[in-house]
PDBQT receptor file of N, H, CA, C and O in Angstrom, charges set to zero:
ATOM      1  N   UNK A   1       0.818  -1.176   0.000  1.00  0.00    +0.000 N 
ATOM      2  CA  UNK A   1       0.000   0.000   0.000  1.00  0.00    +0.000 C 
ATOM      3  C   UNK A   1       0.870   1.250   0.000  1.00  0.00    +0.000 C 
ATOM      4  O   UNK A   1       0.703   2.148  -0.825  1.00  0.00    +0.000 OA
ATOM      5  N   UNK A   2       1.652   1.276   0.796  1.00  0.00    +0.000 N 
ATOM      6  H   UNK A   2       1.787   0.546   1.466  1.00  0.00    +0.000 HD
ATOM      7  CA  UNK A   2       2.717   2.601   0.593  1.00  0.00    +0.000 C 
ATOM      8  C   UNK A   2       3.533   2.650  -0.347  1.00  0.00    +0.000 C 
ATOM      9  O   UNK A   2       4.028   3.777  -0.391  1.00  0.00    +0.000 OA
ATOM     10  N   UNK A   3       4.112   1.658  -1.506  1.00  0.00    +0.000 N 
ATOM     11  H   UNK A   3       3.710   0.743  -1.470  1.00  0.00    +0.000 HD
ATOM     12  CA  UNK A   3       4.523   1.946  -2.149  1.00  0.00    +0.000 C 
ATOM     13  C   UNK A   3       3.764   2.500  -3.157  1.00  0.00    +0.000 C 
ATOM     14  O   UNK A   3       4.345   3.422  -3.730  1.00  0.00    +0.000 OA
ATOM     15  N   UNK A   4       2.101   2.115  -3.770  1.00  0.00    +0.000 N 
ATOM     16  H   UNK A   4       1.630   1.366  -3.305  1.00  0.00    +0.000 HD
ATOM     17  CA  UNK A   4       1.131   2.500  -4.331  1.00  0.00    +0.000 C 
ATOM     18  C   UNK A   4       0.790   4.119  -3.843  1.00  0.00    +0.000 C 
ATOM     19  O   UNK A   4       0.628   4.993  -4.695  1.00  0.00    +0.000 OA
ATOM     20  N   UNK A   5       0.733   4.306  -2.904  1.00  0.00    +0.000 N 
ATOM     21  H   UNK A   5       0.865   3.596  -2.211  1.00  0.00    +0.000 HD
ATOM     22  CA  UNK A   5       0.698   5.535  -2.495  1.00  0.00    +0.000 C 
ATOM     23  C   UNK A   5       1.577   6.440  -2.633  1.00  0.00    +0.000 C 
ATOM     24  O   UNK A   5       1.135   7.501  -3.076  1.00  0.00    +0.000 OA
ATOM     25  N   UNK A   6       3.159   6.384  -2.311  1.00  0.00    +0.000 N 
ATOM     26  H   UNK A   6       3.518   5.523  -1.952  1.00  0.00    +0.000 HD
ATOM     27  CA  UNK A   6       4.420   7.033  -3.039  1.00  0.00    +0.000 C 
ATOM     28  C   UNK A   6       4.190   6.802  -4.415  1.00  0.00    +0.000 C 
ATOM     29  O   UNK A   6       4.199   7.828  -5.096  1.00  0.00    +0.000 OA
ATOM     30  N   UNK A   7       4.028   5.963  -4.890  1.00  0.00    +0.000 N 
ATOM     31  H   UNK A   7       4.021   5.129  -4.337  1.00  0.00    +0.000 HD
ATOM     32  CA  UNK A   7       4.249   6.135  -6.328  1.00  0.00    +0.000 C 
ATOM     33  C   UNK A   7       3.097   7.438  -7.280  1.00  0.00    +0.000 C 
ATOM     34  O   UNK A   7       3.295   8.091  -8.305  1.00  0.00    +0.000 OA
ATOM     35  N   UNK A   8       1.898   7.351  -6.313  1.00  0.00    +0.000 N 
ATOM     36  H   UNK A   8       1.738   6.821  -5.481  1.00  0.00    +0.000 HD
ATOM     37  CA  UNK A   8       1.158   8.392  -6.711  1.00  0.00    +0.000 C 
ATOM     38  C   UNK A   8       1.327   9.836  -6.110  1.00  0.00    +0.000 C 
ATOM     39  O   UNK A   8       0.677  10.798  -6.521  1.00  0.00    +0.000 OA
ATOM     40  N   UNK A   9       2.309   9.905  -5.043  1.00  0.00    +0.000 N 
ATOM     41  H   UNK A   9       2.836   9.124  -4.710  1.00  0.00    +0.000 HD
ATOM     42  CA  UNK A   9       3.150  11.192  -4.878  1.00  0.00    +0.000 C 
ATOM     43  C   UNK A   9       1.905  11.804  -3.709  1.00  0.00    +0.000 C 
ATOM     44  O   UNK A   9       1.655  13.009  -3.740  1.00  0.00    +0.000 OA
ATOM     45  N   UNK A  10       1.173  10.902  -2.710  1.00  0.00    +0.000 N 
ATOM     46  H   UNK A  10       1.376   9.923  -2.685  1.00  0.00    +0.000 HD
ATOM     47  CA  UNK A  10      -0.039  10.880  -1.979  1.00  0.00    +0.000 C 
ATOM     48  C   UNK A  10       1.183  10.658  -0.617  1.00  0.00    +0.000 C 
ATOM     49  O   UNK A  10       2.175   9.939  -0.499  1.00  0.00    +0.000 OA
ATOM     50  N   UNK A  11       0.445  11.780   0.368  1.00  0.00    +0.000 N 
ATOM     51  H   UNK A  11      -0.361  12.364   0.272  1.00  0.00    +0.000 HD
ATOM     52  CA  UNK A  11       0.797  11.774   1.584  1.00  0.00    +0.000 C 
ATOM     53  C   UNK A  11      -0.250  11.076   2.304  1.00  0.00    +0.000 C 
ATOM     54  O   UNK A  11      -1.322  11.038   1.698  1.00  0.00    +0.000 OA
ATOM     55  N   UNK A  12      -0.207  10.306   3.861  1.00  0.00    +0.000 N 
ATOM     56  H   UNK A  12       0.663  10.337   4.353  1.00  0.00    +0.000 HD
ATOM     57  CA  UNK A  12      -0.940   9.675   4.604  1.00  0.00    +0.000 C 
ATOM     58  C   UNK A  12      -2.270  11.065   4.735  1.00  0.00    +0.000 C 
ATOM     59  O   UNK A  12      -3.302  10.937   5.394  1.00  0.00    +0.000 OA
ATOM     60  N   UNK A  13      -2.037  11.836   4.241  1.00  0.00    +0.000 N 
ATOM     61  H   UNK A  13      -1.199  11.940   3.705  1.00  0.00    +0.000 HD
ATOM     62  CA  UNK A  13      -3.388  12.991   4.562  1.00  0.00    +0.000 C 
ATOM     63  C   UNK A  13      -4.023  12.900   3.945  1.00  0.00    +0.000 C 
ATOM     64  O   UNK A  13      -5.202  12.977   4.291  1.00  0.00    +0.000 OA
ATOM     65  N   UNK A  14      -3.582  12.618   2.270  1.00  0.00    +0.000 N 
ATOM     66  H   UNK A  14      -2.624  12.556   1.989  1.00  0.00    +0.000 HD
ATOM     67  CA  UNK A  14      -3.904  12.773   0.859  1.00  0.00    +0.000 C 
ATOM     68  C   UNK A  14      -4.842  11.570   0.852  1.00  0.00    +0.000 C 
ATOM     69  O   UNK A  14      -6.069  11.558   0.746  1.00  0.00    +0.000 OA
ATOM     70  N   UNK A  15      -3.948  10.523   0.995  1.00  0.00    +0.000 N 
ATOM     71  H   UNK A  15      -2.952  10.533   1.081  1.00  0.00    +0.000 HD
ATOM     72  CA  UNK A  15      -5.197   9.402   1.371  1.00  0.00    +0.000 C 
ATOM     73  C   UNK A  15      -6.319   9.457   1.882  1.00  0.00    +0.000 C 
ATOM     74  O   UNK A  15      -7.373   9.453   1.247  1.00  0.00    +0.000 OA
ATOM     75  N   UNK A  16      -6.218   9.506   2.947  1.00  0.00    +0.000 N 
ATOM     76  H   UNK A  16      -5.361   9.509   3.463  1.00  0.00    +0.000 HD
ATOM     77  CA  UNK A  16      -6.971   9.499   4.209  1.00  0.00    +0.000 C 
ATOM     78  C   UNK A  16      -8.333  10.517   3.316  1.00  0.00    +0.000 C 
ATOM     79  O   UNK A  16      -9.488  10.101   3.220  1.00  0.00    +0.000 OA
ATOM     80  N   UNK A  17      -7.883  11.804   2.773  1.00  0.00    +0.000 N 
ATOM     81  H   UNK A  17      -6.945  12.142   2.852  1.00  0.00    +0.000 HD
ATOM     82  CA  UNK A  17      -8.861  12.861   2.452  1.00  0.00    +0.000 C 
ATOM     83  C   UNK A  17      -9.412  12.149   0.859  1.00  0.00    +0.000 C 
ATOM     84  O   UNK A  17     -10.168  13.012   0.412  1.00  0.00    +0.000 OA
ATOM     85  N   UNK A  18      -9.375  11.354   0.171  1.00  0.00    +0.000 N 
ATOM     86  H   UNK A  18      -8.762  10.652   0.534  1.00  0.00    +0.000 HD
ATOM     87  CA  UNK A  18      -9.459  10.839  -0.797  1.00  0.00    +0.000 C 
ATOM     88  C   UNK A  18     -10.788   9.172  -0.093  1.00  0.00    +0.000 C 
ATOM     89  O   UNK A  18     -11.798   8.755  -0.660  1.00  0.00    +0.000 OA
ATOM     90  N   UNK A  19     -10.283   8.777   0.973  1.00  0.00    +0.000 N 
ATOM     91  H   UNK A  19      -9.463   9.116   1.434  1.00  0.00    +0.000 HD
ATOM     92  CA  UNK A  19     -11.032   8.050   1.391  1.00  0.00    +0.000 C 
ATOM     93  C   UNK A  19     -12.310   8.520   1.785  1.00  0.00    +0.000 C 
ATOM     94  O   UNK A  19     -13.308   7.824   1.598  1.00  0.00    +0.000 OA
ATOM     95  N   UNK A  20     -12.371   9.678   2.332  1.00  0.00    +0.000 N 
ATOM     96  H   UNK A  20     -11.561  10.244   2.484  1.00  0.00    +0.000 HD
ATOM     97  CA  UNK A  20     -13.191  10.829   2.850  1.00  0.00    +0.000 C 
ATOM     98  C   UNK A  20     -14.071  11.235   1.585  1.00  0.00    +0.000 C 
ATOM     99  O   UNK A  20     -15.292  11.265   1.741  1.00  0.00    +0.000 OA
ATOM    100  N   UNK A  21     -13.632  11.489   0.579  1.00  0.00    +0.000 N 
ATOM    101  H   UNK A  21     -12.641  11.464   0.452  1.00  0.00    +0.000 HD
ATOM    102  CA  UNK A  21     -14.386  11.662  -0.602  1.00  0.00    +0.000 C 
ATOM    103  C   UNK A  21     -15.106  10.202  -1.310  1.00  0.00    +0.000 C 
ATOM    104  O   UNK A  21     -15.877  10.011  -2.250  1.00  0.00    +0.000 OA
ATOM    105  N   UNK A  22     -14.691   9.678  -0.721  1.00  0.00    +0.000 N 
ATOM    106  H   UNK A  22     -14.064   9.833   0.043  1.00  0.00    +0.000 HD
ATOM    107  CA  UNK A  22     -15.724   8.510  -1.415  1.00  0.00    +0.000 C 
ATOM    108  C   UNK A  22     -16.428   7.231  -0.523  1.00  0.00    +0.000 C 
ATOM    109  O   UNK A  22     -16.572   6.008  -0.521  1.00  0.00    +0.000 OA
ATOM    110  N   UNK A  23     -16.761   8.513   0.255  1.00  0.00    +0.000 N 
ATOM    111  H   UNK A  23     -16.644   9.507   0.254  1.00  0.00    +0.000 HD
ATOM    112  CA  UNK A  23     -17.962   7.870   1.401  1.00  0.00    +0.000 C 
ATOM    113  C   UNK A  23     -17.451   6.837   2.568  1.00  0.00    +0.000 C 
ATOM    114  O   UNK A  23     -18.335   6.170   3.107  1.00  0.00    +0.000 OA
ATOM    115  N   UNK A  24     -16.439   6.696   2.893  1.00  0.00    +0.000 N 
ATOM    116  H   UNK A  24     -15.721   7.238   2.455  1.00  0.00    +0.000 HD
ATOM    117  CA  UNK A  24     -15.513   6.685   3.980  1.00  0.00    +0.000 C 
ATOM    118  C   UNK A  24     -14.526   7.574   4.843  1.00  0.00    +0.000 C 
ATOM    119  O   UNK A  24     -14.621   8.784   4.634  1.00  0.00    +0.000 OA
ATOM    120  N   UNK A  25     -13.795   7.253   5.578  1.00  0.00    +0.000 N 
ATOM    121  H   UNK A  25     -13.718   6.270   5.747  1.00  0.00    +0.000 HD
ATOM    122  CA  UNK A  25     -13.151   8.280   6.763  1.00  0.00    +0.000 C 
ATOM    123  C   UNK A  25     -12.353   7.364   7.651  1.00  0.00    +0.000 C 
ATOM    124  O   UNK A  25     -12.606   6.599   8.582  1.00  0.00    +0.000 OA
ATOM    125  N   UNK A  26     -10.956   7.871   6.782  1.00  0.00    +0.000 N 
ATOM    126  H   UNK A  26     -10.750   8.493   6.026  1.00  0.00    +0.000 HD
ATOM    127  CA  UNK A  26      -9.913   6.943   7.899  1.00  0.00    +0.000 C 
ATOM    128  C   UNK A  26      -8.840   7.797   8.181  1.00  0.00    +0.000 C 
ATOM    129  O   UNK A  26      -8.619   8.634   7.306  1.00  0.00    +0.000 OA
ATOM    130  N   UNK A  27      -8.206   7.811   9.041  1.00  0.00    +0.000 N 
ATOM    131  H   UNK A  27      -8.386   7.131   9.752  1.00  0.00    +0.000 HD
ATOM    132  CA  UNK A  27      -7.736   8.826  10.018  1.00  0.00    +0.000 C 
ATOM    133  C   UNK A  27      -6.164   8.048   9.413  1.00  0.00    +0.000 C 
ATOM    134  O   UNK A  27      -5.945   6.885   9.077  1.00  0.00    +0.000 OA
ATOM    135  N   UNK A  28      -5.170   9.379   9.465  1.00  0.00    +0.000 N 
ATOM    136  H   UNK A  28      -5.348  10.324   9.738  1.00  0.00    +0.000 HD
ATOM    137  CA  UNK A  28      -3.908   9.436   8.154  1.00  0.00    +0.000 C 
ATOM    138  C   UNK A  28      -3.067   8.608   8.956  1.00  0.00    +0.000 C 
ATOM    139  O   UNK A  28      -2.324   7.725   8.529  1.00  0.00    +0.000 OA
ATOM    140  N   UNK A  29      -3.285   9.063  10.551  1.00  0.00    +0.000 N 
ATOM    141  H   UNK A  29      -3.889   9.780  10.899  1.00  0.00    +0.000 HD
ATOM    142  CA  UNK A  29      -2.241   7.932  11.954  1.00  0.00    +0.000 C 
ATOM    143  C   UNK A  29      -2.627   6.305  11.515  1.00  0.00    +0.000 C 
ATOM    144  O   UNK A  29      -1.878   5.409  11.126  1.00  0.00    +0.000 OA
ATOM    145  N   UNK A  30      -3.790   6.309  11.695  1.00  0.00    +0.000 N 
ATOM    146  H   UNK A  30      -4.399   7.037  12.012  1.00  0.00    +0.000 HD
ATOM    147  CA  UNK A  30      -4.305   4.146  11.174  1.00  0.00    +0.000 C 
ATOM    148  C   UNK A  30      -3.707   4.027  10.026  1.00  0.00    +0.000 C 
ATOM    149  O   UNK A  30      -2.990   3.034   9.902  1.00  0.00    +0.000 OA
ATOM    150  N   UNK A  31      -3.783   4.681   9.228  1.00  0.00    +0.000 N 
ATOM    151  H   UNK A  31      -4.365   5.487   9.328  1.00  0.00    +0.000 HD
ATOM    152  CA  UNK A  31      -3.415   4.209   7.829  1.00  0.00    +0.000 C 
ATOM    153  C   UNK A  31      -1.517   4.322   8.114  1.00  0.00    +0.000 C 
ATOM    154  O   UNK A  31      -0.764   3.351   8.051  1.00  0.00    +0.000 OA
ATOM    155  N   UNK A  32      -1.317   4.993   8.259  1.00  0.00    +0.000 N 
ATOM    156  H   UNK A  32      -1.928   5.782   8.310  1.00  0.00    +0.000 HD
ATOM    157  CA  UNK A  32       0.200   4.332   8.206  1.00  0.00    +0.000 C 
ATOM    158  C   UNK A  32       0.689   3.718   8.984  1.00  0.00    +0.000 C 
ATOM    159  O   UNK A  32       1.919   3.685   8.961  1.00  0.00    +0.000 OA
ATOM    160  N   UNK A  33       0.084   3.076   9.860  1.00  0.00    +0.000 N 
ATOM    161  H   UNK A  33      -0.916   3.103   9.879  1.00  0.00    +0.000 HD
ATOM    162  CA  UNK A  33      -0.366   2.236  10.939  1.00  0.00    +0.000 C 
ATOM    163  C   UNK A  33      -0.259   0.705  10.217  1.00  0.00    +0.000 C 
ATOM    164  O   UNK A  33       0.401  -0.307  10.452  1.00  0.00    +0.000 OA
ATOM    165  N   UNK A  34      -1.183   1.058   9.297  1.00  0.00    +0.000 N 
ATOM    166  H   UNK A  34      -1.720   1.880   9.106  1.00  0.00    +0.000 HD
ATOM    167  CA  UNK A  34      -1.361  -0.152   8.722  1.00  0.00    +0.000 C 
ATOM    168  C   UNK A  34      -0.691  -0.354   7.894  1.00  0.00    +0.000 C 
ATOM    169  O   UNK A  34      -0.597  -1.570   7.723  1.00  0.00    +0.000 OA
ATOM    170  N   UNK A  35       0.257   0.574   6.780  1.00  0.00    +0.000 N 
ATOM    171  H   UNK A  35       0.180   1.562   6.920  1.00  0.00    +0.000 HD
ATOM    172  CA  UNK A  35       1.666   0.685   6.602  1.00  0.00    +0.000 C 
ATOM    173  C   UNK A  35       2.978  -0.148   7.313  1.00  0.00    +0.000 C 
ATOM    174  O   UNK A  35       4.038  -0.515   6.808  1.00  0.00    +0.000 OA
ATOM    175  N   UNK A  36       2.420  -0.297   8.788  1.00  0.00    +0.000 N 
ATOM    176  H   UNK A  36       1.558   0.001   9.199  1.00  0.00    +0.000 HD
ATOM    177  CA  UNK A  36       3.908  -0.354   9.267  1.00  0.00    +0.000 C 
ATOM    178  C   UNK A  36       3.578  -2.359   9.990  1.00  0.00    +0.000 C 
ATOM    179  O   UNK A  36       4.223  -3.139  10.691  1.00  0.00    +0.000 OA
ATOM    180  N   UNK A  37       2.392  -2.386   9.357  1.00  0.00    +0.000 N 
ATOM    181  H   UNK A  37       1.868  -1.752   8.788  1.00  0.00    +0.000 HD
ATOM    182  CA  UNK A  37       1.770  -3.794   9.613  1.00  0.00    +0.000 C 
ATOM    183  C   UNK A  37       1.485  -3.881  11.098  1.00  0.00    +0.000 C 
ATOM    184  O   UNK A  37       1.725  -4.984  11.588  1.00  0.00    +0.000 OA
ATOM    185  N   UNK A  38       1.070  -3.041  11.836  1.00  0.00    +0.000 N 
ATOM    186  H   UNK A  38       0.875  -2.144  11.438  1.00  0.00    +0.000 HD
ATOM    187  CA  UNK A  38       0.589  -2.823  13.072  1.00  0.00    +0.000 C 
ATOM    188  C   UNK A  38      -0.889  -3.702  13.462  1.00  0.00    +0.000 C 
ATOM    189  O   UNK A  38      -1.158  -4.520  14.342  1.00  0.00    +0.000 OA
ATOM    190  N   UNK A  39      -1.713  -3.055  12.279  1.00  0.00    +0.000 N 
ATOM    191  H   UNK A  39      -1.495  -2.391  11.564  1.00  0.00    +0.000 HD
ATOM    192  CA  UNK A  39      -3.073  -3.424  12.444  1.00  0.00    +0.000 C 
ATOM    193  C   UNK A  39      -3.126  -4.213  10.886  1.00  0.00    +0.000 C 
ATOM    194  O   UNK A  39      -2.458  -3.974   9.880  1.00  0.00    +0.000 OA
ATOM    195  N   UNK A  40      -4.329  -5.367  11.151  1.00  0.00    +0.000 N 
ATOM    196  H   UNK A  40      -4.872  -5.561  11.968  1.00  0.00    +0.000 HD
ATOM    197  CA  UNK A  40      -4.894  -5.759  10.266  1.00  0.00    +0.000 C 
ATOM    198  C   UNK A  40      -6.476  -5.244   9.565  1.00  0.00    +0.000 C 
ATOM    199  O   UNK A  40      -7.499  -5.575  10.164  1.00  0.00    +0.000 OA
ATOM    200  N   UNK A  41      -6.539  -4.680   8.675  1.00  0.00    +0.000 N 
ATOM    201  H   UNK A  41      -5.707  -4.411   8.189  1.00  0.00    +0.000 HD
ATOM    202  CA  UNK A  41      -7.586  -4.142   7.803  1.00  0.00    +0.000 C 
ATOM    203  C   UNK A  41      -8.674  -4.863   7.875  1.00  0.00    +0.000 C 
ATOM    204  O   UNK A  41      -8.310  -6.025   7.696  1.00  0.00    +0.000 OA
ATOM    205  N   UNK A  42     -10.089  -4.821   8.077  1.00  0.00    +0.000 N 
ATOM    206  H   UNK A  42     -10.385  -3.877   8.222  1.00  0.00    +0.000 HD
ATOM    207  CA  UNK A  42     -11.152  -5.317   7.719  1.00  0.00    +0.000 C 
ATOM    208  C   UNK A  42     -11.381  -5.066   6.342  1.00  0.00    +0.000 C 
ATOM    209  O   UNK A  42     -11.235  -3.888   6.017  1.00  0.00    +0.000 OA
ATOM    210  N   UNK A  43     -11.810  -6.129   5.147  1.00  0.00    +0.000 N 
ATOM    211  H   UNK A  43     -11.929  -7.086   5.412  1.00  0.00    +0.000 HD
ATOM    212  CA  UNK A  43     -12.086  -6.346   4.105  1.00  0.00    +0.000 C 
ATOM    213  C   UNK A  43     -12.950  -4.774   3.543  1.00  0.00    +0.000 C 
ATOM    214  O   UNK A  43     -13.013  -4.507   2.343  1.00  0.00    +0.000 OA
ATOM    215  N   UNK A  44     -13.460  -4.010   4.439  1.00  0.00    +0.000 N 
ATOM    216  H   UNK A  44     -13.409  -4.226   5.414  1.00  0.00    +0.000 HD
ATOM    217  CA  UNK A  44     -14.201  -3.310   4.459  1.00  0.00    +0.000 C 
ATOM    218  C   UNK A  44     -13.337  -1.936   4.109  1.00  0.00    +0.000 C 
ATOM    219  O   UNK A  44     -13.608  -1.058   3.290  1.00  0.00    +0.000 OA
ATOM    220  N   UNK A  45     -12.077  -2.063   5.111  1.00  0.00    +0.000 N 
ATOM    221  H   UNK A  45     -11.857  -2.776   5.777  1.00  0.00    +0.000 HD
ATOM    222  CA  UNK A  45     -11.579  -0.819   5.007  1.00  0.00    +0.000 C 
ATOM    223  C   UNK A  45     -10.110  -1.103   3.894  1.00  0.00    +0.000 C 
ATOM    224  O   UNK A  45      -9.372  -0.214   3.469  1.00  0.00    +0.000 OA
ATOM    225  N   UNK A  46      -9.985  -2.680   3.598  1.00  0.00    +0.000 N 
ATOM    226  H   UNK A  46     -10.584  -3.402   3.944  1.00  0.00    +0.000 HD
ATOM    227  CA  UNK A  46      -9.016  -2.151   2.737  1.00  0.00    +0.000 C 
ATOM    228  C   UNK A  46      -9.280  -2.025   0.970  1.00  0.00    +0.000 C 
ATOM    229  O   UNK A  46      -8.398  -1.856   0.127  1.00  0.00    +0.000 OA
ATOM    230  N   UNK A  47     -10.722  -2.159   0.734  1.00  0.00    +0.000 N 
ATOM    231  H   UNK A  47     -11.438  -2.296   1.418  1.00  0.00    +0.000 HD
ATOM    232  CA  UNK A  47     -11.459  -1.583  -0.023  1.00  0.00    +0.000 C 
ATOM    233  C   UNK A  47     -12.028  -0.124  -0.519  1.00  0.00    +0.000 C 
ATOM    234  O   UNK A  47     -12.365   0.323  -1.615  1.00  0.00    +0.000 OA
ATOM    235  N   UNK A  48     -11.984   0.308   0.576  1.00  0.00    +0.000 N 
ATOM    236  H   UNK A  48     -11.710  -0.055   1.467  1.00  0.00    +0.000 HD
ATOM    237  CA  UNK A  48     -12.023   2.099   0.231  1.00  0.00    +0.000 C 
ATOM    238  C   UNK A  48     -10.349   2.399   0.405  1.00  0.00    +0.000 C 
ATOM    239  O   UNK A  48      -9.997   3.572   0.289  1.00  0.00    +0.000 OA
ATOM    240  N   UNK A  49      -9.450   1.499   0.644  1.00  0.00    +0.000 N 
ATOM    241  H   UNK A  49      -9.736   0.546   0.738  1.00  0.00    +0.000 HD
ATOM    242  CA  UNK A  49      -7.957   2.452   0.514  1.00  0.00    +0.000 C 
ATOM    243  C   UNK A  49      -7.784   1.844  -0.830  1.00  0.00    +0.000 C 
ATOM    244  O   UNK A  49      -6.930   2.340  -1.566  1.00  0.00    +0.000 OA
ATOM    245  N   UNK A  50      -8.605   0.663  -1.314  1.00  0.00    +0.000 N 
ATOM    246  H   UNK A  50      -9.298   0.260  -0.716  1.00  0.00    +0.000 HD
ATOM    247  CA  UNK A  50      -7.747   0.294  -2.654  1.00  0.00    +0.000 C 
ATOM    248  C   UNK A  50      -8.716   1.293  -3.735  1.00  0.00    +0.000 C 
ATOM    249  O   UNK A  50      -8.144   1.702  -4.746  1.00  0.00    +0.000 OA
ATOM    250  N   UNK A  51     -10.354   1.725  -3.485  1.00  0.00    +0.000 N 
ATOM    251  H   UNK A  51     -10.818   1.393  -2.664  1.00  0.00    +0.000 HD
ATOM    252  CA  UNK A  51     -11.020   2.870  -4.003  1.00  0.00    +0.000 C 
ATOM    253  C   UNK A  51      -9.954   3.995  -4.021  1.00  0.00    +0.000 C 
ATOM    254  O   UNK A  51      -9.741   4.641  -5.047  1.00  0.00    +0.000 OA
ATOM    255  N   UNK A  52      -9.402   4.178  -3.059  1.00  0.00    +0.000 N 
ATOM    256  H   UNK A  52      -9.575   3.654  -2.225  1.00  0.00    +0.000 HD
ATOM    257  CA  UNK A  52      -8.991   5.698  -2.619  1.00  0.00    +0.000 C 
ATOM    258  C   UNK A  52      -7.500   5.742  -3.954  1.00  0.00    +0.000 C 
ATOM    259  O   UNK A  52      -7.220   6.741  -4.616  1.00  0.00    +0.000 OA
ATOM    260  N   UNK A  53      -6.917   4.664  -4.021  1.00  0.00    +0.000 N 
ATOM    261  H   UNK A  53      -7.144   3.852  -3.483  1.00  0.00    +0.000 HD
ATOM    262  CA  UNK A  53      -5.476   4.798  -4.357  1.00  0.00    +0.000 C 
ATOM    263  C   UNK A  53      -5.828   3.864  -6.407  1.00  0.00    +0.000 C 
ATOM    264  O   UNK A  53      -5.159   3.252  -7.239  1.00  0.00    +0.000 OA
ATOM    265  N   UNK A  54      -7.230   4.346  -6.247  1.00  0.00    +0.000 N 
ATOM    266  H   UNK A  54      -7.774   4.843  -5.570  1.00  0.00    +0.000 HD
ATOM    267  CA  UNK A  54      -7.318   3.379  -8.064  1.00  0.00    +0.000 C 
ATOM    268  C   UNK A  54      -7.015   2.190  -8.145  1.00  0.00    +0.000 C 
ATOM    269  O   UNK A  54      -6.424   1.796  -9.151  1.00  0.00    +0.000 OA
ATOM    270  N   UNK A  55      -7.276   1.491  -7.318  1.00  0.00    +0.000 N 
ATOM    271  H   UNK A  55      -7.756   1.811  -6.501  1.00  0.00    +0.000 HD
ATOM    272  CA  UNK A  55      -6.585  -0.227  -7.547  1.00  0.00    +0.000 C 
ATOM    273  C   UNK A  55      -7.486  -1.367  -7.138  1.00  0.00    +0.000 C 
ATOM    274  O   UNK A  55      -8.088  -1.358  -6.064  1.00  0.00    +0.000 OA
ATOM    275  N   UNK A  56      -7.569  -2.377  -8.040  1.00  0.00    +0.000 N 
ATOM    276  H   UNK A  56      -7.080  -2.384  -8.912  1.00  0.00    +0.000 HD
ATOM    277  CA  UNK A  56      -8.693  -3.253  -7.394  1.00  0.00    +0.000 C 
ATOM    278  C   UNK A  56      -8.219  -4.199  -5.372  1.00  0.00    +0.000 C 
ATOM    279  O   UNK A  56      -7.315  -4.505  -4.595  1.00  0.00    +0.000 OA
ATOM    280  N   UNK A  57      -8.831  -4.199  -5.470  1.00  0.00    +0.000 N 
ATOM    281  H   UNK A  57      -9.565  -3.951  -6.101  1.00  0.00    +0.000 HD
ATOM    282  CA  UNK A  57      -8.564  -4.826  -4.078  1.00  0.00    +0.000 C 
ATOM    283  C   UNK A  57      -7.619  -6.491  -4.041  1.00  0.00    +0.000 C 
ATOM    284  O   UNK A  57      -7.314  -7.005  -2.965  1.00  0.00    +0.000 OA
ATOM    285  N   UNK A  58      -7.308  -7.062  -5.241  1.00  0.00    +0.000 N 
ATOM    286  H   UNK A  58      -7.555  -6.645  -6.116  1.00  0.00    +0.000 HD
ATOM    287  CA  UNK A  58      -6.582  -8.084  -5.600  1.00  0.00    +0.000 C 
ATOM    288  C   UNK A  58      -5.199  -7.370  -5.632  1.00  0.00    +0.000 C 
ATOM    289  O   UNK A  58      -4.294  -7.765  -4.896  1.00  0.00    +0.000 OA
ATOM    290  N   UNK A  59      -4.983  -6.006  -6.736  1.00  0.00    +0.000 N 
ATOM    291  H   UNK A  59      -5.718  -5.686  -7.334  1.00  0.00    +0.000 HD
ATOM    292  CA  UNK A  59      -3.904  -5.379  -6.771  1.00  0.00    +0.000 C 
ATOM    293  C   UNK A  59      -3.564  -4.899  -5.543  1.00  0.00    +0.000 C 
ATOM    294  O   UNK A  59      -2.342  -5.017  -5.450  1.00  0.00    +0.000 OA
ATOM    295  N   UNK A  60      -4.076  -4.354  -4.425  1.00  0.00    +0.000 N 
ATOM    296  H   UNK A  60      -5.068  -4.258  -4.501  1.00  0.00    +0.000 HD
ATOM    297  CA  UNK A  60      -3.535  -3.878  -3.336  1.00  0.00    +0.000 C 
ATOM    298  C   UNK A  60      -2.515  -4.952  -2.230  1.00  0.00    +0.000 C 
ATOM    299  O   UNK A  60      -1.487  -4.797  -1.571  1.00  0.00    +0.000 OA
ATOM    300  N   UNK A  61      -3.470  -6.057  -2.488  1.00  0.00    +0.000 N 
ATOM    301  H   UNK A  61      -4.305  -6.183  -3.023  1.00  0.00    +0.000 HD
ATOM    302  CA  UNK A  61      -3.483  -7.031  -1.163  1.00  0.00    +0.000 C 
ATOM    303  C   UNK A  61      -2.199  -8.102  -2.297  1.00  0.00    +0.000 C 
ATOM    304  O   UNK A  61      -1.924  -9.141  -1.696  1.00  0.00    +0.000 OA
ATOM    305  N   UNK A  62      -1.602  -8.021  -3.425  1.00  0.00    +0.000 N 
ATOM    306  H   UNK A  62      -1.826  -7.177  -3.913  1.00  0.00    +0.000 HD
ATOM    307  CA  UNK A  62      -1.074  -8.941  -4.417  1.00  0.00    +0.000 C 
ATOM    308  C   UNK A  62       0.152  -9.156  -3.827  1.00  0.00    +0.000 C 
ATOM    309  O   UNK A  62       0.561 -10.268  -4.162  1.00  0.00    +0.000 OA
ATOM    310  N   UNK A  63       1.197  -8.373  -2.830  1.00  0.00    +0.000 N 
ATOM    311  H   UNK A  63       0.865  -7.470  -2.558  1.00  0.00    +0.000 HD
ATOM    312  CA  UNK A  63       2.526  -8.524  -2.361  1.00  0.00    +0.000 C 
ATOM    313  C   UNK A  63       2.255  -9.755  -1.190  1.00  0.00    +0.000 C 
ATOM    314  O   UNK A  63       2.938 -10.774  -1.091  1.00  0.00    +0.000 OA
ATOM    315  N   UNK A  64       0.686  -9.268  -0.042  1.00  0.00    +0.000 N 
ATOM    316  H   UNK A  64       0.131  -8.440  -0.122  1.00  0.00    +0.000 HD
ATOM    317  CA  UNK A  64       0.842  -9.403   1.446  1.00  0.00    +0.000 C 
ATOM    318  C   UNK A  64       1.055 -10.863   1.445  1.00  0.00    +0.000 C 
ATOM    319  O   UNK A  64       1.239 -11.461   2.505  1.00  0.00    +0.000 OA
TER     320      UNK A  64
């Protein structure tokens, strides 16, 4: 996910406010949180970060 996100030149805010626009709201601290493999994502939320960042949810989750 963070490399998808650097590569689109998106800060943990940028995200976060991009998630916010498409009918979700995740706070920029969780998300790089979940970056640093802290927390595990509900199917739920790593669907509006793969909405948020243009990527199907197969492409996001394709490294883990």
């Amino acid at each position: 996910m963070r490399e998808a996100r650097e590569q689109r030149k998106m800060t943990l805010e940028d995200l976060a406010g991009e998630t916010r626009k498409r009918g979700g709201s995740l706070d920029p601290r969780y998300i790089g949180e979940l970056e640093l493999g802290w927390h595990s994502p509900t199917i739920t939320t790593a669907q509006r970060l793969a909405d948020a960042l243009d990527l199907t949810l197969a492409q996001l989750v394709y490294d883990v």
